[in-house]
TORBADO-915016 format. One line per field, with one value per residue (C-alpha): residue number from 1; residue in three letters; x, y, z. Coordinates in pm, whole numbers, plus 50000, padded with zeros to 5 digits. Example, Ala and Ser with C-alpha at 12.3 -4.5 7.8 and 13.67 -1.06 7.14 Angstrom:
! TORBADO-915016
resi = [1 / 2] $
resn = [ala / ser] $
xx = [51230 / 51367] $
yy = [49550 / 49894] $
zz = [50780 / 50714] $
! end
This chain:
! TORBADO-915016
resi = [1 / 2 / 3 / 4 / 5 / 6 / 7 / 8 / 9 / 10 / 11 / 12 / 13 / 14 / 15 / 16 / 17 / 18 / 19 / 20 / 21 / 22 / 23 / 24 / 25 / 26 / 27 / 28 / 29 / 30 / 31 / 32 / 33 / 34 / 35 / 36 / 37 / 38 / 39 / 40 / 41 / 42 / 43 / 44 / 45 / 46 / 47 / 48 / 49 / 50 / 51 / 52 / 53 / 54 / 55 / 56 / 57 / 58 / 59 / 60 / 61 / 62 / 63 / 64 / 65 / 66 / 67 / 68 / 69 / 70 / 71 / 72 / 73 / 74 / 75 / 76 / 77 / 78 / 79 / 80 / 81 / 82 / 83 / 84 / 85 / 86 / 87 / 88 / 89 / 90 / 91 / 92 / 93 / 94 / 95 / 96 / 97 / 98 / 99 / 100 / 101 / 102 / 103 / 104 / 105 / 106 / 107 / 108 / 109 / 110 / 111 / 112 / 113 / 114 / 115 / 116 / 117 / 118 / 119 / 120 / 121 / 122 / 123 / 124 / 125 / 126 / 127 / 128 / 129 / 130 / 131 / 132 / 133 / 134 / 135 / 136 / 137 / 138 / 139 / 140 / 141 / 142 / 143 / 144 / 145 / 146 / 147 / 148 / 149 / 150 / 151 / 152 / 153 / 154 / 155 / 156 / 157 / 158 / 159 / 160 / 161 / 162 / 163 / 164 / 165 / 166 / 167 / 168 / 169 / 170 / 171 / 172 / 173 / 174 / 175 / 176 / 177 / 178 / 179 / 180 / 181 / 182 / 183 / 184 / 185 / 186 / 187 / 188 / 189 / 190 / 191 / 192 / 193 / 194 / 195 / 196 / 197 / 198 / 199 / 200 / 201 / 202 / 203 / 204 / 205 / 206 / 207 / 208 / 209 / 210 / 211 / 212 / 213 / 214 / 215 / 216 / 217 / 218 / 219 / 220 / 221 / 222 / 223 / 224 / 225 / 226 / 227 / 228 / 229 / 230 / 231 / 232 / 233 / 234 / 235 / 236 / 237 / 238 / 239 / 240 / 241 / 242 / 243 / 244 / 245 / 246 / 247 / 248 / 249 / 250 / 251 / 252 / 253 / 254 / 255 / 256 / 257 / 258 / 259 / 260 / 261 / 262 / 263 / 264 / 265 / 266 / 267 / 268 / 269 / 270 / 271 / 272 / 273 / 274 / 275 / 276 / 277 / 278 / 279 / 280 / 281 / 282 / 283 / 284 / 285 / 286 / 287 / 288 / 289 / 290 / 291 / 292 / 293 / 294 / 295 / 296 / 297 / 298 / 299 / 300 / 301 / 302 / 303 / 304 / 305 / 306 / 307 / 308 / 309 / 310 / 311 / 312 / 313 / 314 / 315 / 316 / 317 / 318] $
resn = [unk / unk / unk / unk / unk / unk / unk / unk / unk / unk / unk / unk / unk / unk / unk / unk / unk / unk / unk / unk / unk / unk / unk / unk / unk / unk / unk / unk / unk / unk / unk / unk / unk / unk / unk / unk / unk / unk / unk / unk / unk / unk / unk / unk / unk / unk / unk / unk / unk / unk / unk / unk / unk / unk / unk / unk / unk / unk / unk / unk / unk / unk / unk / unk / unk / unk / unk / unk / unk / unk / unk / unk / unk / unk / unk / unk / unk / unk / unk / unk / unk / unk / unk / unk / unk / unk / unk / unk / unk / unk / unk / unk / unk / unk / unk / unk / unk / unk / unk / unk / unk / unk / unk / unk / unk / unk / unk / unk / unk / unk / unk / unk / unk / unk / unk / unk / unk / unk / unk / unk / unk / unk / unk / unk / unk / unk / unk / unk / unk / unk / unk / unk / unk / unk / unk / unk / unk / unk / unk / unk / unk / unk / unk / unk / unk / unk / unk / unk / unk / unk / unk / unk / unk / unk / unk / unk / unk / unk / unk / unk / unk / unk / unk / unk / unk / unk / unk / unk / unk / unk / unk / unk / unk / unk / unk / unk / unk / unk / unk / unk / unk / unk / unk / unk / unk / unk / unk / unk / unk / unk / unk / unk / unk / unk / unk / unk / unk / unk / unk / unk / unk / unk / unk / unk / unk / unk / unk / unk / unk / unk / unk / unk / unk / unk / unk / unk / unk / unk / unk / unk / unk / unk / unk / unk / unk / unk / unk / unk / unk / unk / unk / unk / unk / unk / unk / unk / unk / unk / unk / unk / unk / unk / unk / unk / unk / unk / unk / unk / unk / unk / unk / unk / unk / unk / unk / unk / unk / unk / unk / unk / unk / unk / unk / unk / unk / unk / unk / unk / unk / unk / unk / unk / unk / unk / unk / unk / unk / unk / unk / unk / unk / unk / unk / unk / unk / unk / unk / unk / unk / unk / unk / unk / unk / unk / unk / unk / unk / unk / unk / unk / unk / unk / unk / unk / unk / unk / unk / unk / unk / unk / unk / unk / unk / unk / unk / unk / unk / unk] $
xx = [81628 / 81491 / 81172 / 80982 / 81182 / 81124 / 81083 / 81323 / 81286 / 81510 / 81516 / 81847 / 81921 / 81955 / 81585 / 81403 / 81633 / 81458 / 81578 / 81441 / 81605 / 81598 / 81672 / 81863 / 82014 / 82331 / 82457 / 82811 / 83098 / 83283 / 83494 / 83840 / 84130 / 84029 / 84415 / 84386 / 84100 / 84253 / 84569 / 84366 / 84131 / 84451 / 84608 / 84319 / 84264 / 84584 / 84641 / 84319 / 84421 / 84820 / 84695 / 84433 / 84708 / 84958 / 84700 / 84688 / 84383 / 84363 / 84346 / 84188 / 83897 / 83614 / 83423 / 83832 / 83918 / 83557 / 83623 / 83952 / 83884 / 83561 / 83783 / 84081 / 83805 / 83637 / 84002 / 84089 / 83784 / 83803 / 84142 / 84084 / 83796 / 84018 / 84265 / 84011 / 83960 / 84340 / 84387 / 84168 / 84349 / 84721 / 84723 / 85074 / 85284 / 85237 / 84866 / 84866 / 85093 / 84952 / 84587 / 84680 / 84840 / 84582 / 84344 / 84554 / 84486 / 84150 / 84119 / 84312 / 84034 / 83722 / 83678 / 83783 / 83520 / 83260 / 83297 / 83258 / 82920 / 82799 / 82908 / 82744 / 82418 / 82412 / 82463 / 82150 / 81989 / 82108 / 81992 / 81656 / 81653 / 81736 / 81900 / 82199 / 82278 / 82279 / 82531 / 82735 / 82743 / 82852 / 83146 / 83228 / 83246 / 83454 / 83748 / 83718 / 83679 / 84003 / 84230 / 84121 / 84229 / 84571 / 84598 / 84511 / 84731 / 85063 / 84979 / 84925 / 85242 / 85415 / 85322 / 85589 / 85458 / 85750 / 85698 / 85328 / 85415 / 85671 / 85400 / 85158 / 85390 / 85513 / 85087 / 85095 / 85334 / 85218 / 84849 / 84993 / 85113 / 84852 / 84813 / 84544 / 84323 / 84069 / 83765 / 83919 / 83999 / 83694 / 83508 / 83734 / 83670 / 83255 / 83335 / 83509 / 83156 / 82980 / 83157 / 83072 / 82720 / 82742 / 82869 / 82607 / 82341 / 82483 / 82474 / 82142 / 81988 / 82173 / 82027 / 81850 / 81693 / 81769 / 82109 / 82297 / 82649 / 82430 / 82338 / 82704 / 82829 / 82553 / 82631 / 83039 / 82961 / 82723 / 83023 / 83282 / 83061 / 82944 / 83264 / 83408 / 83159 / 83244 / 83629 / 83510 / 83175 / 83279 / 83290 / 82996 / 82658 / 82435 / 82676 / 82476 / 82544 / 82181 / 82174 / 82515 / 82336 / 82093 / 82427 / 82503 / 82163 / 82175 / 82503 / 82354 / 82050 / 82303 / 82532 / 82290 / 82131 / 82495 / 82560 / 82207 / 82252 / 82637 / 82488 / 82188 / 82423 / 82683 / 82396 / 82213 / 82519 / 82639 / 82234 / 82215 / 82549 / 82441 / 82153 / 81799 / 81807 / 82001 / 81785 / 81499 / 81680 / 81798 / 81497 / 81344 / 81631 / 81641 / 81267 / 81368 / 81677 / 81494 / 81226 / 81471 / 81632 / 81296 / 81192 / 81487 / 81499 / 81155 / 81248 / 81560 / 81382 / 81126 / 81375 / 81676 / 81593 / 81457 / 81819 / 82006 / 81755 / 81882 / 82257 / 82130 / 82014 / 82274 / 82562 / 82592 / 82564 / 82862] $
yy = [13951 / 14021 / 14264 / 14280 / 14371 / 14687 / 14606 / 14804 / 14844 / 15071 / 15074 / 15086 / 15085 / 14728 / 14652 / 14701 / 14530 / 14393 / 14395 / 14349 / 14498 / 14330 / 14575 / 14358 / 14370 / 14141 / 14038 / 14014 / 14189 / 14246 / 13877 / 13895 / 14158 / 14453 / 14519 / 14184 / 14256 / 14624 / 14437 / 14160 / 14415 / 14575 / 14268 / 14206 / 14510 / 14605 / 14294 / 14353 / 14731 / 14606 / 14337 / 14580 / 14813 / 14603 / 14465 / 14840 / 14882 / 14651 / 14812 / 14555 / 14399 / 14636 / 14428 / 14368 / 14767 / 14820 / 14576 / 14657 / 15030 / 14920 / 14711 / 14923 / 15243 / 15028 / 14878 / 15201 / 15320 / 15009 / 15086 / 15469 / 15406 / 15143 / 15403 / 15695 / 15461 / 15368 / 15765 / 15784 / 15560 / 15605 / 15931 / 15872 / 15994 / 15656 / 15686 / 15997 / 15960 / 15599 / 15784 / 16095 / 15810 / 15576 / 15887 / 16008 / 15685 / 15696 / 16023 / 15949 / 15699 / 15910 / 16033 / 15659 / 15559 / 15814 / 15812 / 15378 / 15483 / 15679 / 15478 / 15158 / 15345 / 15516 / 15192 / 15004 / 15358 / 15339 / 15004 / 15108 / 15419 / 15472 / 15869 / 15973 / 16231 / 15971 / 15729 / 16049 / 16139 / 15749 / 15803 / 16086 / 15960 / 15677 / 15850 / 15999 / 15749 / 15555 / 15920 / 15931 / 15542 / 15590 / 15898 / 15691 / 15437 / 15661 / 15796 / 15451 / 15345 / 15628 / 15497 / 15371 / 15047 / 15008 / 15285 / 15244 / 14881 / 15061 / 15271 / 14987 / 14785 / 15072 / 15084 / 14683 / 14702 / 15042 / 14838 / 14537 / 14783 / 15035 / 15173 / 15068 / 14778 / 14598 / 14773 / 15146 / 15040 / 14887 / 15199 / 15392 / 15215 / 15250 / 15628 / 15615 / 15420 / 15727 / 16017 / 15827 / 15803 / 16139 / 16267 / 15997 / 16225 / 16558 / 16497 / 16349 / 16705 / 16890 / 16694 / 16927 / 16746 / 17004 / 17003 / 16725 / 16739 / 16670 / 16330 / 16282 / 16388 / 16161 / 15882 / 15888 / 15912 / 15587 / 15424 / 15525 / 15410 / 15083 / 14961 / 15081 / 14915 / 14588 / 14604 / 14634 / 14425 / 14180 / 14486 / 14611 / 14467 / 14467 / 14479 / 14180 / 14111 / 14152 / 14503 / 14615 / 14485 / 14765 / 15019 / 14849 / 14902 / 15259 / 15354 / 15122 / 15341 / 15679 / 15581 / 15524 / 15876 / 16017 / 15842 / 15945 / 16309 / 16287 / 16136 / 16397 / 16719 / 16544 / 16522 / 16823 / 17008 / 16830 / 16895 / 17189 / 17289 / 17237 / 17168 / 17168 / 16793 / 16711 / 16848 / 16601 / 16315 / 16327 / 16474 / 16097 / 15964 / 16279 / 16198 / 15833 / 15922 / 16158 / 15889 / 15666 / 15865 / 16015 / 15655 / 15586 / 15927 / 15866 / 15502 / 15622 / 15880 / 15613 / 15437 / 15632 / 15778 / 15405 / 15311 / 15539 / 15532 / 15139 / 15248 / 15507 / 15251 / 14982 / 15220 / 15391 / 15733 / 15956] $
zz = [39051 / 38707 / 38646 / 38289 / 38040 / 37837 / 37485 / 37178 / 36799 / 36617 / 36286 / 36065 / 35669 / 35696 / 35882 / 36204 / 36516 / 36828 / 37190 / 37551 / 37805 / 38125 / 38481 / 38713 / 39013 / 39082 / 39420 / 39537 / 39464 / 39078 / 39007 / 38952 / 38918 / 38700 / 38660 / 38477 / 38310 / 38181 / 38048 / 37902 / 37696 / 37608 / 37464 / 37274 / 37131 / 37041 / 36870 / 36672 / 36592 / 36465 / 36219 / 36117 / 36066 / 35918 / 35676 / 35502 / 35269 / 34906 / 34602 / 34375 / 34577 / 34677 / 34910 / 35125 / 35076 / 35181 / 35484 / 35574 / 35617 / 35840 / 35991 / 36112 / 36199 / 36454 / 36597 / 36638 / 36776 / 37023 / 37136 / 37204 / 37419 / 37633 / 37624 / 37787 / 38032 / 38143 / 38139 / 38462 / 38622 / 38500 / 38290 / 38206 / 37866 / 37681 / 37752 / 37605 / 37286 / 37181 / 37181 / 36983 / 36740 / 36713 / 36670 / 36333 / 36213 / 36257 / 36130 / 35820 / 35752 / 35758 / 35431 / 35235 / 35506 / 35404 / 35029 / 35063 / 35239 / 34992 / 34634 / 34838 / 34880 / 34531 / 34361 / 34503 / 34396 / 34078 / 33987 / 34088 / 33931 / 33576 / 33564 / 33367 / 33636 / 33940 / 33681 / 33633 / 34001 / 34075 / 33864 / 34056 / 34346 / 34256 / 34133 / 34465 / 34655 / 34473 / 34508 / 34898 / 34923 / 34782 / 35023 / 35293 / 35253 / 35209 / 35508 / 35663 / 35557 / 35755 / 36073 / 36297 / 36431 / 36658 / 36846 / 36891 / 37027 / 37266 / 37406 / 37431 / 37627 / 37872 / 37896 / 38027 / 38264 / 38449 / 38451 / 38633 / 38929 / 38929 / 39277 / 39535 / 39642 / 39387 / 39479 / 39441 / 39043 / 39002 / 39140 / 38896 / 38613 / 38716 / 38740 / 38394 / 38268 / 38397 / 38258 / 37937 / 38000 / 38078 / 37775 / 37576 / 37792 / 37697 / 37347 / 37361 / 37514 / 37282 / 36928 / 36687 / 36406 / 36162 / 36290 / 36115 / 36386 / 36634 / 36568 / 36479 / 36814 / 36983 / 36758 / 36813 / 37229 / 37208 / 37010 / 37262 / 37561 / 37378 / 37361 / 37690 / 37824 / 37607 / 37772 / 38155 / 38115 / 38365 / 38650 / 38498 / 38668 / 38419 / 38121 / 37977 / 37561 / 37509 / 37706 / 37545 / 37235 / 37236 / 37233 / 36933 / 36747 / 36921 / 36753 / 36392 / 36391 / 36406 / 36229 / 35921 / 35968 / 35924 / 35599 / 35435 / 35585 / 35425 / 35072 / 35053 / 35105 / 34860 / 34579 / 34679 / 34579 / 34249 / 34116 / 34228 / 34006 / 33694 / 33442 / 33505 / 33385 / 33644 / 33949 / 33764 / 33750 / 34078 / 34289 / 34317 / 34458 / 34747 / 34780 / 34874 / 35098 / 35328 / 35340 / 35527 / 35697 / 35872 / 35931 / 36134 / 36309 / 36437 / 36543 / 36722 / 36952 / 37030 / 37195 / 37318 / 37633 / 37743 / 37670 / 37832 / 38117 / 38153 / 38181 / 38439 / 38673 / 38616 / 38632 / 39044 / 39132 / 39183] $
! end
């Protein structure tokens, strides 16, 4: 049965997205085995996260370095939120040790990530805005950004693929005997869809404009929720791709607020370091940046809570 949909526009660097979300209520009981569906997910998404991995991050192509650190961020993101989930059913040692690896990896990526962010931005700036300071800042960055590559990869190259395919596959086989009848995993893996909604909720209290790690917590909970809820969909009544759709514009919307919050500290500082030149050149360009990002801000608490109010209803009580 399908009731009016409640209309969402949230607005991102890249333009305004629309969605409808549609409350529904689905009859009959989850399809299939969710053991199967947890090794499936697993199979996927490991596969995804080792070519990522293998692939490393190359040196002479910005748009595939730019992609390829995207690329392997979000695998690993992908994987660790599969991971949380197995943990509540099976918190075993190979649970435990192929998340705290695949979470270094991740890790190691977050400033090459960052620093991409912010020379992408600043070059669309610059070609709009003719300042010596802003060129000078650009430069900056990129010997940065090209040190914080190399670093990356090094580290990448340390990482013992072997042994995070060992843990994977002790992973597979404990999921193919997991204890219990079908409906007391699926129930589980509902739980483990509301402790993430939860946490989504928790962080969504606790934002404080003016408080720029606020936003970032929110904005790394929708991610881990979104795609949770992308692996167990097919337990999930409700889990539609246009209502997980709206996660994804969610965590767009957030995620863009982060990188003009990270680019306006990073010039704030190098203007306010030196010559009075400097702060003039670059003061338009802050001007602009806090423009967009209080654009989207407003956009993104015009549609939250109606979000997470969806997820609410589709996901049960505990």
């Amino acid at each position: 049965m399908k009731t009016r949909g409640t209309a969402i526009r949230l607005k991102s660097a890249r333009g305004t997205r629309r969605r409808t979300l549609s409350r529904s209520t689905l009859a009959g009981g989850p399809p299939g085995d969710p053991r199967k569906l947890l090794q499936k997910s697993l199979d996927d998404r490991w596969k995804t996260f080792q070519k990522r991995l293998r692939r490393g991050i190359p040196a002479r192509d910005d748009r595939r370095t730019e992609e390829a650190v995207h690329d392997l961020r979000t695998a690993s993101r992908r994987l660790l939120s599969l991971l949380d989930c197995v943990r509540i059913l099976d918190d075993a040692k190979p649970v435990r040790r192929l998340s705290r690896r695949v979470d270094r990896v991740l890790s190691r990526l977050g400033s090459a990530r960052d620093l991409s962010v912010e020379r992408h931005t600043l070059s669309i700036s610059a070609r709009r805005a003719r300042a010596p300071a802003l060129k000078s800042f650009l430069n900056q960055l990129e010997r940065e950004y090209r040190r914080e590559l190399r670093r990356s990869q090094r580290d990448l190259d340390r990482v013992d693929v072997r042994d995070l395919t060992s843990q994977r596959n002790r992973i597979r086989k404990a999921l193919a005997h997991l204890p219990g009848p079908r409906k007391d995993v699926h129930q589980k893996l509902l739980r483990s869809a509301g402790d993430a909604l939860d946490r989504v909720r928790e962080r969504r209290a606790a934002i404080d404009p003016h408080e720029i790690q606020t936003l970032h917590q929110t904005r790394i909970a929708v991610k881990n929720f979104r795609y949770l809820l992308e692996a167990i969909a097919p337990e999930v009544p409700g889990a539609s791709p246009k209502a997980l759709a709206t996660l994804r514009a969610l965590q767009t919307s957030l995620g863009d607020l982060h990188d003009l919050e990270v680019l306006t500290a990073a010039l704030s500082q190098y203007s306010a370091r030196d010559a009075t030149s400097r702060i003039e050149d670059l003061t338009p360009v802050l001007i602009d940046l806090e423009a967009q990002h209080s654009s989207i801000l407003r956009s993104f608490f015009k549609s939250v809570d109606a979000i997470l109010d969806y997820w609410t209803q589709v996901l049960p009580e505990k």
